[in-house]
BALUMLO-250573 format. One line per 3 residues: their letters; for each residue x, y, z of C-alpha. Coordinates in steps of 0.25 Angstrom, whole numbers, plus 5000, padded with zeros to 4 digits. Example, Ala and Ser with C-alpha at 12.3 -4.5 7.8 and 13.67 -1.06 7.14 Angstrom:
AS = 5049:4982:5031 ~ 5055:4996:5029
This chain:
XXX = 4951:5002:4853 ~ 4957:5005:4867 ~ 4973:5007:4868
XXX = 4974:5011:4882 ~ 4965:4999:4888 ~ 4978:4993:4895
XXX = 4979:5006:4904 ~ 4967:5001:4912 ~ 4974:4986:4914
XXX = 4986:4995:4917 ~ 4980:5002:4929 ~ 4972:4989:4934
XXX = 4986:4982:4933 ~ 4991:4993:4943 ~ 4980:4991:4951
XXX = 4980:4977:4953 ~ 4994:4978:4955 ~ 4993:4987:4965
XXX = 4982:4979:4973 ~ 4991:4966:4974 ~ 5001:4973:4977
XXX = 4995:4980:4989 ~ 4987:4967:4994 ~ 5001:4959:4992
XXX = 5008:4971:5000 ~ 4997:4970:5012 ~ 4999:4952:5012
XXX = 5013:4953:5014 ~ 5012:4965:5022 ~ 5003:4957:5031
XXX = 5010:4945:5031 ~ 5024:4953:5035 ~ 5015:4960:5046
XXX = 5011:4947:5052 ~ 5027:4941:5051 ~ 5031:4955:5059
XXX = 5019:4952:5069 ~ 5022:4940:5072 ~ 5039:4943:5075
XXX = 5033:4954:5084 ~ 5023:4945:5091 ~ 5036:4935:5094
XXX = 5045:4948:5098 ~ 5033:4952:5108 ~ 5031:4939:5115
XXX = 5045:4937:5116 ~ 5046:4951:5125 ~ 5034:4946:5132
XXX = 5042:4934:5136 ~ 5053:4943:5139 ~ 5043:4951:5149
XXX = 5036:4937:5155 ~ 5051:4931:5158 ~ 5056:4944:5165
XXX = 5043:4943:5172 ~ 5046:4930:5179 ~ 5050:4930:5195
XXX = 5057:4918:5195 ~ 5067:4924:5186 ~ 5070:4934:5196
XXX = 5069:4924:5207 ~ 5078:4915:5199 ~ 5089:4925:5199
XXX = 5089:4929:5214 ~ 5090:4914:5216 ~ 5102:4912:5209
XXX = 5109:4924:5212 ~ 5106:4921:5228 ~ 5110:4906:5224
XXX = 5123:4909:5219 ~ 5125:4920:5232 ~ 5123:4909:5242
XXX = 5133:4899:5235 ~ 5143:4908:5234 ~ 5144:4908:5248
XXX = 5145:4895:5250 ~ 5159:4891:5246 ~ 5157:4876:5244
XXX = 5149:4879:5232 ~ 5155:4877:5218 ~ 5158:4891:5209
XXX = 5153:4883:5200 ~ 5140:4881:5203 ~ 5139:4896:5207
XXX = 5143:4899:5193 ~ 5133:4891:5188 ~ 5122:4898:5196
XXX = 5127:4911:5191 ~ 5128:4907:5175 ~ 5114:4903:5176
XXX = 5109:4916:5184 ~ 5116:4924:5173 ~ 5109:4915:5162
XXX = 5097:4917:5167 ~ 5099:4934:5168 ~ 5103:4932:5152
XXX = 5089:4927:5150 ~ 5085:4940:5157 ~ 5094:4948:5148
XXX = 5086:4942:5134 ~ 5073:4945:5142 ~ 5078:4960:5149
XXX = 5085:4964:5138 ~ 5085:4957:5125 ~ 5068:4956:5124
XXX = 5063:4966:5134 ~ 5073:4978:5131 ~ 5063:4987:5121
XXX = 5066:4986:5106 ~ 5075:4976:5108 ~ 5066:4965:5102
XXX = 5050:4971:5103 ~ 5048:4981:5094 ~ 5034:4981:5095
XXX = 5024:4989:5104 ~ 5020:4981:5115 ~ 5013:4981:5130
XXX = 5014:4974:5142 ~ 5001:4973:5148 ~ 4994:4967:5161
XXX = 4981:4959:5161 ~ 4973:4972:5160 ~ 4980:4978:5149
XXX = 4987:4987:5156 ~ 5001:4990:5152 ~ 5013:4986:5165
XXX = 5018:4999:5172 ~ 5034:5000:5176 ~ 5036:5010:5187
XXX = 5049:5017:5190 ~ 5056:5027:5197 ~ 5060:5040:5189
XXX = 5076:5038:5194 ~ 5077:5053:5191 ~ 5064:5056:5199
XXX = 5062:5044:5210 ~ 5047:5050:5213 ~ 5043:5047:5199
XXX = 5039:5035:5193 ~ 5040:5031:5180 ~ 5031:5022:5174
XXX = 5032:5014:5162 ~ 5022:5005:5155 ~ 5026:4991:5147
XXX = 5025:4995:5133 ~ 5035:4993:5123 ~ 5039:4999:5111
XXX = 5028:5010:5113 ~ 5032:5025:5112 ~ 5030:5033:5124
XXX = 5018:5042:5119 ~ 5010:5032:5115 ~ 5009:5025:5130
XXX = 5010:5038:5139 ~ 4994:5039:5140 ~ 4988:5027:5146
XXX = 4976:5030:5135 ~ 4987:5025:5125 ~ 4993:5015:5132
XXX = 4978:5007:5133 ~ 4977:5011:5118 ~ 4989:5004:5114
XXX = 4988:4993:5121 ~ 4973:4991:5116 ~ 4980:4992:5102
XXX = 4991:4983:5105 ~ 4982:4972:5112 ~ 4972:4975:5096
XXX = 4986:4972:5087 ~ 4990:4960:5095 ~ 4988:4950:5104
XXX = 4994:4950:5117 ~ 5005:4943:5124 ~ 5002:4937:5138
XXX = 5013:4937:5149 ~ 5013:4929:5160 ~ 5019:4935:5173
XXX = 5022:4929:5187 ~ 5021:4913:5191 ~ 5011:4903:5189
XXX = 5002:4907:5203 ~ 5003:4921:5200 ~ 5003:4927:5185
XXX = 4999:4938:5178 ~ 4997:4939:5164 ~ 5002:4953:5154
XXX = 5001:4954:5140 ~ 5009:4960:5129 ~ 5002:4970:5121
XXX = 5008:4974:5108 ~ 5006:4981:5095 ~ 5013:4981:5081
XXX = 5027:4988:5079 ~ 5031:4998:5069 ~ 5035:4987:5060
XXX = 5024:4981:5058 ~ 5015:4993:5058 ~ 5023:4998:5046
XXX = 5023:4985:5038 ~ 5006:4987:5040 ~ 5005:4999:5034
XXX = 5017:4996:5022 ~ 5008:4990:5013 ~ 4998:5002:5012
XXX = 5010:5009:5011 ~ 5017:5002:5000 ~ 5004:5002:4993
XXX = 5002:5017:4993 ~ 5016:5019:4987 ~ 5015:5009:4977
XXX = 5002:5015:4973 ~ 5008:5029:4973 ~ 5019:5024:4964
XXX = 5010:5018:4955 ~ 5002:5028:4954 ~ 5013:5039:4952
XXX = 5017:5029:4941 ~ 5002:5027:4934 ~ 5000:5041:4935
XXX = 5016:5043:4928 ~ 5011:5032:4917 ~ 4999:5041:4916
XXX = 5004:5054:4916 ~ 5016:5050:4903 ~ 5004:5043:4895
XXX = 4996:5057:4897 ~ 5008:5064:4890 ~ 5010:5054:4881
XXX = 4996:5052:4876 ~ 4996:5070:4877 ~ 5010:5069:4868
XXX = 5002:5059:4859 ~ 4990:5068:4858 ~ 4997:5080:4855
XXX = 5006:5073:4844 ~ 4995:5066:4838 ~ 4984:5080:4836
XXX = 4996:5088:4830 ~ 5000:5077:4821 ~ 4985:5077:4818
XXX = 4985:5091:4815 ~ 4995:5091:4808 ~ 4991:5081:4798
XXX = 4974:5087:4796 ~ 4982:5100:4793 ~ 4985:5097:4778
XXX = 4974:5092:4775 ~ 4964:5101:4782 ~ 4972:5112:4775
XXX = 4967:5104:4762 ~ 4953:5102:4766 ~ 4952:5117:4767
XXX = 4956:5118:4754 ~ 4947:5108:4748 ~ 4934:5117:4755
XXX = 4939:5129:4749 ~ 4939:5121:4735 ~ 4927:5117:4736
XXX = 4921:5130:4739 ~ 4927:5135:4728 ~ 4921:5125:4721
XXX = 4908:5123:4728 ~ 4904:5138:4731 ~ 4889:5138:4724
XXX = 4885:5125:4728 ~ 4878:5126:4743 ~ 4878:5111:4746
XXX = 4894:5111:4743 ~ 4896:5122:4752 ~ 4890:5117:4764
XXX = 4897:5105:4764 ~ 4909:5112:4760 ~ 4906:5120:4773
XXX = 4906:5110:4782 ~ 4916:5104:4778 ~ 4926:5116:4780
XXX = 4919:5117:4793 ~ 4924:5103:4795 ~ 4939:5105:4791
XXX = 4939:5118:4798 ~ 4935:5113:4812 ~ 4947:5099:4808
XXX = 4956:5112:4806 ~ 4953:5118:4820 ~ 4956:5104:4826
XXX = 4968:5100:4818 ~ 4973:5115:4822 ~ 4970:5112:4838
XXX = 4975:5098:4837 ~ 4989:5104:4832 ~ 4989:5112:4845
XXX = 4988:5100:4854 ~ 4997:5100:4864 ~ 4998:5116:4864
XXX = 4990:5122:4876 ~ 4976:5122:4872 ~ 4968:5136:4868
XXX = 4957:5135:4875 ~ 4946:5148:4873 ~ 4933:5152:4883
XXX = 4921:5147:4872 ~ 4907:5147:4873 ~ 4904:5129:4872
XXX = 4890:5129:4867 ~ 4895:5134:4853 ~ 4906:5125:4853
XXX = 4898:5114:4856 ~ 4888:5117:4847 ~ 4898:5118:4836
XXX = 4904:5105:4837 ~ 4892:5098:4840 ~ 4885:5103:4827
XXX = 4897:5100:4820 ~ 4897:5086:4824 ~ 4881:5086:4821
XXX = 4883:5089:4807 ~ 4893:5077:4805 ~ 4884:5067:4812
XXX = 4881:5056:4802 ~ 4870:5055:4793 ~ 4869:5039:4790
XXX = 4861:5031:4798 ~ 4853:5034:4812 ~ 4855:5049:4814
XXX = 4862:5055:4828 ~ 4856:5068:4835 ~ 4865:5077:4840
XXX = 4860:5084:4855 ~ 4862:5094:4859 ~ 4861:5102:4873
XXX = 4871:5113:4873 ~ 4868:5122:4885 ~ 4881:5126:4890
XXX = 4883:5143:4889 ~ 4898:5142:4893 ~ 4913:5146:4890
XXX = 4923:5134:4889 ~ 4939:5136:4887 ~ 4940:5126:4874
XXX = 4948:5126:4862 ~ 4936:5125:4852 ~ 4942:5115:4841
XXX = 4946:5104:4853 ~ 4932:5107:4860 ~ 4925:5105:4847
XXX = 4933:5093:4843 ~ 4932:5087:4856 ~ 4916:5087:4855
XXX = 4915:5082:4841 ~ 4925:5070:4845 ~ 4915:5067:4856
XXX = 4903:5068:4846 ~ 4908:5061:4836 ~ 4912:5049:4846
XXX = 4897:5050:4851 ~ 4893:5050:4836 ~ 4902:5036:4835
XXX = 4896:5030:4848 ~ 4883:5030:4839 ~ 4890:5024:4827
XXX = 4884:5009:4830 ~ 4870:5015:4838 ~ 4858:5008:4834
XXX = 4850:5018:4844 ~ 4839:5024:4838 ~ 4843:5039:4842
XXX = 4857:5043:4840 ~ 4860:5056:4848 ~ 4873:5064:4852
XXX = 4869:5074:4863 ~ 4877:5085:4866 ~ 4875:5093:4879
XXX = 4882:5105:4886 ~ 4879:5112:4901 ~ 4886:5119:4910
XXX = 4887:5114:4924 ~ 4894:5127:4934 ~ 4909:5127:4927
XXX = 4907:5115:4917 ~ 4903:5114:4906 ~ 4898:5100:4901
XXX = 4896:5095:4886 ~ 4889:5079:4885 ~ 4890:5072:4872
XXX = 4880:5061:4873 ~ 4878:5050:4864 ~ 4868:5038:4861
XXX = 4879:5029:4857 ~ 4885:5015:4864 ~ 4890:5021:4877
XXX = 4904:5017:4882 ~ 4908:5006:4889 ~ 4908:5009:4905
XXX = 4923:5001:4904 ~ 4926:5011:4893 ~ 4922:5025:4900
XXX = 4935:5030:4907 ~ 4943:5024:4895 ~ 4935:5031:4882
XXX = 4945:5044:4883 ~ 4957:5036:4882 ~ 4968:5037:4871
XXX = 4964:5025:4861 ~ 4950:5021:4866 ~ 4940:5018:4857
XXX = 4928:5010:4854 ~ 4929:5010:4838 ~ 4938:5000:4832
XXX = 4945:5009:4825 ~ 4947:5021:4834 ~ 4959:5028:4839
XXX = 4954:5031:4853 ~ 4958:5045:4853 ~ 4945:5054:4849
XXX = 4939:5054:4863 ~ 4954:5056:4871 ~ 4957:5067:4863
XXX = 4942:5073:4864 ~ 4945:5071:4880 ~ 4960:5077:4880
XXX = 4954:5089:4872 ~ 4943:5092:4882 ~ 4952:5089:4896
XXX = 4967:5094:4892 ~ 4963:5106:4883 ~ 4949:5110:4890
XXX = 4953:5106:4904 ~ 4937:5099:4903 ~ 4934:5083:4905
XXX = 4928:5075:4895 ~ 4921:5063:4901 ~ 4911:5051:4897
XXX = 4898:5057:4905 ~ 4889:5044:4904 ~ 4889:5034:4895
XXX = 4883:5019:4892 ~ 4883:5008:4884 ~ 4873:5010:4873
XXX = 4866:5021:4878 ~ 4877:5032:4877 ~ 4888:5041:4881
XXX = 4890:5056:4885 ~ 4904:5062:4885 ~ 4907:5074:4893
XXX = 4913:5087:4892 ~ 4917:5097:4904 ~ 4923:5110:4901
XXX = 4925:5121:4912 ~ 4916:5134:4910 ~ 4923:5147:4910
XXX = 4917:5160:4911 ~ 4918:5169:4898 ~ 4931:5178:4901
XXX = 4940:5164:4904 ~ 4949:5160:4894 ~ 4960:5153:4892
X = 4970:5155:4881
C-alpha cells in the first residue's frame, strides 16, 4: 500500500510544466526577436538612404541652378512673376526633401535607435574634422558612429572591436557614393539595440523567476505537510500512549497473579519472566511515546550494550516454525552516543523485525539477519542486513515515506516513525545502505560519537 504515490506525479507535473513553459517562453521570444530585427533592419536602411541622398552632388548642383536661375530672371523684366514663382516653389520643395532627409531621419534618436557605423571599403570608420570655435588651432574630430557612447569608441582598439562585432551580428548595408564614372562604395555596420538585447535575455529571466516562485511555493507545500505529518505523529503516539496505559497497568497485574500463583513451578516462572520483561520494555515505550513532541532526553551511553540488548531481545522472539533464521552479529563499536534508550531500542527491533518480514515468503536455504556496529573517526555506524527479497530500485527513496508498504495490509508507518526517531530526536540518518532484488537489504544507522563527559540534557 502507498498513499503518498501521487507526490512523485506532483513533482514530474511541475517539471514538465516548467520545461514547456520555458521552450514555449524562448519560441516566442525568438520569433518576437526576429519581428524587432527586422523593424530595425527597415529603420537602418532607411537612414542609410538618408546618408546616400544627402551624399549626391547633383542635389547641390541642382540648387545653385535654380537659385542662380531665378537671380538672372528677375533682372529681366519681360519675364512673367509667375514663372519666377514657380522656380522658387520648386527650389523650396526640393529643400523639404532635404528637411526629411537632414532632420527627420539623420538627426540622432530621431528614428535609429540602434548602434550603427558608417564605414569605407576598408572598414574603416569616416572621420569629420572641425575647428574647435573656442580654440581655432584645435581640431576636433568625430567619427560616423551612431547611437554609440563615448567610452566605448575613444580608443581605436575599441572602435575596430566594435565594428568587428557589429559586422558578426549583422549583415551590412552598401552605400553608393558619387556618379556613375566615379563611385565609391561604404557600408552600414550595425549591432542590436538595447531592446532587443533585453528581449534575448527575458526568457532566462522569466524562467529563473518562475522557477524561484515555484520552488518557494514546493518548498511552502512541503514545509506545512512536515508540520502537519509532525502534528499528526505527535497526536497519534500520545493517543497511543494513552490507550496501552490501562491495559499495560493490568498486564502487570496479571504477572504478579501468576507469581503468586506459580512461585514453585521453574518453567512458569521463566516464562512468566519474560513476559514481565516484555510488558516492561512496552511500558517504557508507551511512557516515551506520551512525551513525543516534548524536547527529546537524550543521555551520553555506552552502544554496544544497547545494541546488544535489543538485538538479543529480538533473537529470542525470532519464530520457531519452519526454516530457522541466524541472527549475526559483529558489534565492535567501543563508543558513547547521545540517545534516549527506549526510542533507540525500539527503533532497532522495528528495523529487525521488518528484516525478519522481508524473509516471510524466502525459499533460501539460509536465512540470516546480520547485525553489525564500527566506528569510523566521529560516526558510529550500525548495518542491519538481511537475506530477504530486496527492495525495488523504483521503491528506494520512497520506503521511509508515511503510508508506504509492501504488505497488503500494512499501514506504512513502522519504517517512518523508526526514521523520524533516529533523525529528529538523535540528530543521526537512517538510510537503505545497499540492497537488491532477491538477494537482500542492509539499512543503516549513523549516530555522532561523543566523548565520555558530553552530555545533553
Amino acid at each position: 500500500m502507498n498513499l503518498f504515490a501521487q507526490s512523485g506525479w506532483i513533482k514530474a507535473f511541475l517539471v514538465i510544466f516548467l520545461i514547456l513553459l520555458g521552450i514555449g517562453s524562448l519560441v516566442y521570444n525568438r520569433y518576437l526577436v526576429g519581428k524587432v530585427l527586422e523593424k530595425e533592419r527597415v529603420s537602418v536602411e532607411l537612414w542609410a538612404k538618408a546618408l546616400e541622398f544627402n551624399a549626391l552632388p547633383v542635389h547641390q548642383e541642382a540648387s545653385t541652378m535654380l537659385l542662380e536661375a531665378v537671380n538672372e530672371l528677375g533682372k529681366n523684366p519681360t519675364v512673367n512673376d509667375s514663372l519666377i514663382q514657380t522656380l522658387l516653389d520648386v527650389e523650396n520643395l526640393r529643400s523639404s526633401y532635404n528637411f526629411v532627409s537632414d532632420e527627420l531621419i539623420l538627426n540622432d534618436g530621431a528614428n535609429v535607435q540602434v548602434p550603427a557605423v558608417l564605414v569605407d571599403a576598408n572598414d574603416n570608420p569616416l572621420e569629420y574634422r572641425s575647428i574647435d570655435p573656442d580654440n581655432p588651432d584645435k581640431v576636433i574630430i568625430d567619427y560616423s558612429f551612431k547611437n554609440v557612447p563615448e567610452n566605448e569608441i575613444d580608443t581605436k582598439e575599441k572602435r575596430t572591436a566594435l565594428i568587428k562585432e557589429f559586422k558578426e551580428t549583422n549583415p551590412p548595408i552598401q552605400i553608393l557614393i558619387g556618379d556613375k564614372t566615379n563611385r565609391i562604395s561604404q557600408y552600414v555596420y550595425y549591432g542590436e539595440s538595447p531592446t532587443v538585447k533585453l528581449l534575448r535575455y527575458f526568457p532566462y529571466i522569466q524562467i529563473v523567476i518562475l522557477s524561484l516562485l515555484l520552488g518557494i511555493g514546493y518548498t511552502t507545500y512541503r514545509s506545512i505537510t512536515r508540520v502537519e505529518q509532525s502534528n499528526l505523529w505527535v497526536g497519534m503516539a500520545k493517543e497511543a500512549a494513552h490507550q496501552l496505559g490501562t491495559p499495560i497497568s493490568s498486564l502487570f497485574g496479571w504477572i504478579h497473579l501468576f507469581k503468586d500463583e506459580y512461585e514453585h513451578d521453574n518453567e512458569a516462572m521463566k516464562i512468566i519472566d519474560e513476559i514481565e520483561n516484555d510488558v516492561q520494555r512496552l511500558s517504557g515505550v508507551a511512557e516515551r511515546f506520551g512525551k513525543i513532541g516534548s524536547e527529546a532526553e537524550l543521555k551520553a551511553t555506552a552502544i554496544e550494550p544497547i545494541l546488544n540488548e535489543a538485538v538479543n531481545y529480538m533473537e529470542r522472539r525470532l519464530p520457531k516454525i519452519g526454516k530457522p533464521v541466524v541472527v549475526k552479529k559483529e558489534i565492535n563499536a567501543d563508543a558513547m552516543v547521545n540517545i534516549n534508550q527506549e526510542l533507540f531500542q525500539w527503533a532497532v527491533e522495528n528495523l529487525v523485525k521488518n528484516a525478519m518480514d522481508a524473509m516471510r515468503n524466502s525459499d533460501k536455504p539460509e536465512m540470516f539477519i546480520a547485525v553489525k556496529a564500527s566506528v569510523h573517526g566521529n560516526d558510529v555506524l550500525i548495518d542491519i542486513q538481511d537475506s530477504g527479497s530486496g527492495i525495488d530500485p523504483r521503491n528506494v527513496n520512497t520506503v521511509f515515506k508515511p503510508g508506504f508498504s509492501t504488505k497488503k495490509r500494512g499501514w506504512g508507518l513502522g519504517l517512518s516513525l523508526t526514521k523520524r526517531i533516529i533523525e529528529d530526536y538523535h540528530k543521526g540518518n537512517l538510510f537503505v545502505y545497499e540492497t537488491e532484488l532477491n538477494v537482500g537489504t542492509t539499512m543503516r544507522i549513523r549516530l555522532d560519537k561523543i566523548e565520555n563527559r558530553e552530555r545533553i540534557v
